[in-house]
N, C-alpha and C positions, 0 to 999 in steps of 0.2 A: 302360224301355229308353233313353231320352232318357235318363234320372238318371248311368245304369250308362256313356253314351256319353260324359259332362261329366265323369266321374270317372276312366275311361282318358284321357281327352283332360289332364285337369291333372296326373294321374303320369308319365303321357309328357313332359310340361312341364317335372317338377319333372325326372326321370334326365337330361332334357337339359342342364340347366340342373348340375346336377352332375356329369354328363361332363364340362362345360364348363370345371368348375372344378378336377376332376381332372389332377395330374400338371404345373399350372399353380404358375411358379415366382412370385410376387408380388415383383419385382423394388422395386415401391413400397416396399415395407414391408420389403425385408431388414434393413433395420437396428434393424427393433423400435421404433421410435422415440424420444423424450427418453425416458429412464431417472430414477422418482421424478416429482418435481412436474412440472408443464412452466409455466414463466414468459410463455409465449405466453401461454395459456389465463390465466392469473391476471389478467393484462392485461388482457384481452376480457373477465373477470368483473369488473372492475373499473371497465368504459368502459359496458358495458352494464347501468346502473342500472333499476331499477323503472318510472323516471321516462324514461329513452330509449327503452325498449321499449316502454312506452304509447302514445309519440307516434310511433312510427314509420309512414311513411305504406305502404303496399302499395306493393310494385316490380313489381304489373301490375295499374295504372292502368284499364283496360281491361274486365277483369274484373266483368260486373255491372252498369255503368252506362247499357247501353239506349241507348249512344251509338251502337253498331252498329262499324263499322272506320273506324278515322281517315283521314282525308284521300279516301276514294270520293267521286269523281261520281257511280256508279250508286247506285240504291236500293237500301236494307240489303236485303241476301239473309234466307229466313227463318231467324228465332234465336231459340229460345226455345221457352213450352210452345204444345202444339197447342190446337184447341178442343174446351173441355171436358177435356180432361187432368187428372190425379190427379196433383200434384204433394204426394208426399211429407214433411211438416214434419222440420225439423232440429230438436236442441235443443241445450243448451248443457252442456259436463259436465268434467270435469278432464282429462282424456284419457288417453292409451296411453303406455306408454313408448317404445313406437317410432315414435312421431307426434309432431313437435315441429316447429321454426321458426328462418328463418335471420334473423340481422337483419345489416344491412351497412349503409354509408353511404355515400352516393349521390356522385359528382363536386362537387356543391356543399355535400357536408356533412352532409346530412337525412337522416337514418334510415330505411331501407326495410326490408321483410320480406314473406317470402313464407314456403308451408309445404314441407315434407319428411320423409321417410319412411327410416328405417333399413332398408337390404336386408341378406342374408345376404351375407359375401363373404371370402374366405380372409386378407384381411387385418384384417377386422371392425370396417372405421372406414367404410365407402360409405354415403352418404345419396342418395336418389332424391329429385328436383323435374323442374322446369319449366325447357324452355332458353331459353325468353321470363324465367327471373326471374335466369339466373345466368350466359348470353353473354355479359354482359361482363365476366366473371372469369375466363376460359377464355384458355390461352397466356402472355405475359406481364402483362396488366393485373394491377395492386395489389389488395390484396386489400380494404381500406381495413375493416376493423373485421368481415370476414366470418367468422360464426361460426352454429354449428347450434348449438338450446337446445331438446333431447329434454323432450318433455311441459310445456313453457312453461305457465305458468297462474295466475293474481291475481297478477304480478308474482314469481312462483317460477320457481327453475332448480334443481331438485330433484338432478337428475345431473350439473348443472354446466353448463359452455360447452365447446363443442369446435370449436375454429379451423379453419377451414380450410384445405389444405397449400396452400403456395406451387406453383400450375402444376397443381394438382390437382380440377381444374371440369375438368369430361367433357361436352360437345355434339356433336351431329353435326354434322360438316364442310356435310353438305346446308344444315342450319342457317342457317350463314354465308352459303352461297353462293347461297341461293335469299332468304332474307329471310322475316321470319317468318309472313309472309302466303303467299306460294307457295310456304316449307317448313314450313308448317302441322302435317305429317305425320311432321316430326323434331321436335316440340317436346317436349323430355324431356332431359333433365340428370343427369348422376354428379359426386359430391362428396366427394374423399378428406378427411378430418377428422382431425386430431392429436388425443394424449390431450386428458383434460380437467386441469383444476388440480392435481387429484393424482395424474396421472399412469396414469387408468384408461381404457383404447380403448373405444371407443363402446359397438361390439357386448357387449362384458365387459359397460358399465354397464346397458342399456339390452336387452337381446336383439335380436334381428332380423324381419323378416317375410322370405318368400320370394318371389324375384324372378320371376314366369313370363311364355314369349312364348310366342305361338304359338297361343293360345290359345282363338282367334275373339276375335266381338263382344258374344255374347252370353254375360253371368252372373248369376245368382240364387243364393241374394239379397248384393247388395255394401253394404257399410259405407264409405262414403266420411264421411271426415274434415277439415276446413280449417281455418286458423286469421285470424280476420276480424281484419283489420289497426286494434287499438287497443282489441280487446273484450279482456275478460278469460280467458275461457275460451274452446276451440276446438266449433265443432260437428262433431257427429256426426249422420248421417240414414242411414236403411235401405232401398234401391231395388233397381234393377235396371238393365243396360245391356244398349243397342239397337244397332247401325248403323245411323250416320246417314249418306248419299251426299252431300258437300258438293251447295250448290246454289249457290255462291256462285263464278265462274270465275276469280276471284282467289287462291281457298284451295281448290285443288282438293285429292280425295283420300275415304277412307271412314274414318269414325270413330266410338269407341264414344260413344254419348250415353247421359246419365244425367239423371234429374229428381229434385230436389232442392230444396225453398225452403231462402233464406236465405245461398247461397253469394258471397257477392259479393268482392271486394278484398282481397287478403292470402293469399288462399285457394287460388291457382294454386298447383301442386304436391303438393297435398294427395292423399295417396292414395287409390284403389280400390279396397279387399280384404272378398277372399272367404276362408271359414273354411278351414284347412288344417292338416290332422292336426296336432291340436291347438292349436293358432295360425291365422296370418294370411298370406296369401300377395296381393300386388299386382299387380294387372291394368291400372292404369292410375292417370296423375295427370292433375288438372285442368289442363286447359293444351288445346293443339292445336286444334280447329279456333275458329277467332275466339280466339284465346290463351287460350281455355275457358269461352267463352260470353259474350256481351255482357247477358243476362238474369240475375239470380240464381236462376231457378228451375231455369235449365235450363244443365247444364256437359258438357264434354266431352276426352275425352283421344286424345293419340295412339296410334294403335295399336302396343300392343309385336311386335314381331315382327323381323325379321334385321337393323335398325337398331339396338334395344337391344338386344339379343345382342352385333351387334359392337360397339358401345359400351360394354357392361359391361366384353368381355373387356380392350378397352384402358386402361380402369381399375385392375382386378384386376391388369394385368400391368405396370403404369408406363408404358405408352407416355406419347409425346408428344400433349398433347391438342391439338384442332384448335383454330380460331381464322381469324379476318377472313383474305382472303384478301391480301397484303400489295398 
């Protein structure tokens, strides 16, 4: 009964989720994009060698290091696994095609990267992360070498590079305006993506997963995937997700938690999915509360629910993305 209840509960998810997209004009994407190659992307294939993507450092710092949250007077709230807990092993494997990695370069020049997730979406270029790894690309900030690399792995880009559009990084306004510790609970990101080199949309190269909200806290069993900033291949691990009640009064809010060794740095944004008719459907990225856990065993995501909904839709339809309050 429980099984039969998780399984109305994710098709209700999915028809909303396709209502949502129904009859919706993608204003972004009228133009179909560069027609044939795109010389953007050639460029970004070109700047992002073997040799920069290795060294790229993780653009959430954070992630994993057992430092707990920067700059507190109080004692670390708890993070991490319980006692005695069955923490999961990860292993190491080429990945998915709609699991790959963004790399970008930071205000002083060094290469960062974090992960991200292909979602379904009428324009078929939307990549899902973390609004801790890509806030600062949101509005007018440069893009500075910002490109998504589907199924990254021994220094391959199998599908190619796909840039990210000018003005086309989706966060929530809360985001900004709370800060990422007491908007812990928006930490989640949309990412419009130009063809790649030769001129093929993401979704084309790559297919999608499906996006659901709504959906509680709890799933069995999830495949969460990250890509550990400077390893070769990404890991993959097989768990489960809990509600966690923050306990920490800086990062209020309820969050899915998941146990998992080995998640550490690079790996923010990396998605959550559970199997769906016939594929993969995403319930969550690593990110949210402690910008997705200060332990490697144990990560956590924001809850999708009428935040990412309305964030997809503004994606999907070209709005103006939010951004710093001026």
């Amino acid at each position: 009964m429980v099984r039969n209840t998780r399984i109305v509960r994710y098709a209700a998810a999915c028809a909303s989720a396709l209502m949502l997209c129904a009859g919706l004009a993608p204003a972004a994407f009228a133009d179909g994009g560069p027609a044939g190659p795109n010389p953007v992307a050639a460029g970004l294939d070109a700047y992002w060698t073997p040799a920069r993507m290795a060294a790229a450092l993780p653009g959430d710092t954070a992630k994993g290091d057992g430092a707990g949250p920067a700059a507190s007077a109080a004692p670390p709230a708890v993070d991490g696994p319980r006692p005695g807990e069955y923490i999961p092993p990860s292993r190491s494997f080429t990945g998915i095609p709609q699991a790959g990695t963004f790399f970008w370069t930071d205000a002083g020049g060094t290469g960062r990267t974090c992960s991200g997730s292909v979602v379904r979406s009428p324009g078929r270029s939307l990549v899902l992360s973390a609004g801790h790894c890509l806030k600062g690309y949101a509005g007018t900030s440069p893009k500075r070498h910002l490109a998504f690399v589907p199924q990254y792995h021994d220094g391959l880009k199998p599908f190619g590079v796909f840039p990210v559009r000018v003005g086309g990084v989706y966060v929530p306004q809360q985001y900004y305006d709370l800060g990422s510790r007491a908007g812990a609970e928006y930490d989640v990101a949309l990412a419009v993506t130009e063809p790649n080199q030769d001129g093929t949309p993401l979704q084309d190269a790559v297919g999608a997963v499906e996006l659901l909200t709504g959906t509680g806290y709890v799933h069995a069993p999830v495949r969460m995937i990250g890509y550990p900033a400077g390893a070769a291949e990404p890991l993959e691990c097989w768990s489960w997700t809990t509600p966690w009640a923050s306990d920490d009064p800086a990062e209020p809010g309820t969050f899915p938690r998941i146990a998992c060794d080995a998640f550490v740095g690079g790996t923010s944004g990396g998605p959550m999915l559970v199997p769906w008719f016939g594929g993969w459907a995403v319930v969550g990225v690593i990110g949210g509360y402690h910008t997705g856990g200060n332990t490697s065993q144990v990560s956590y995501s924001a809850y999708f629910g009428t935040a990412v909904s309305t964030l997809y839709r503004a994606a999907i339809t070209g709005a103006p993305p939010a951004g710093p309050a001026s």
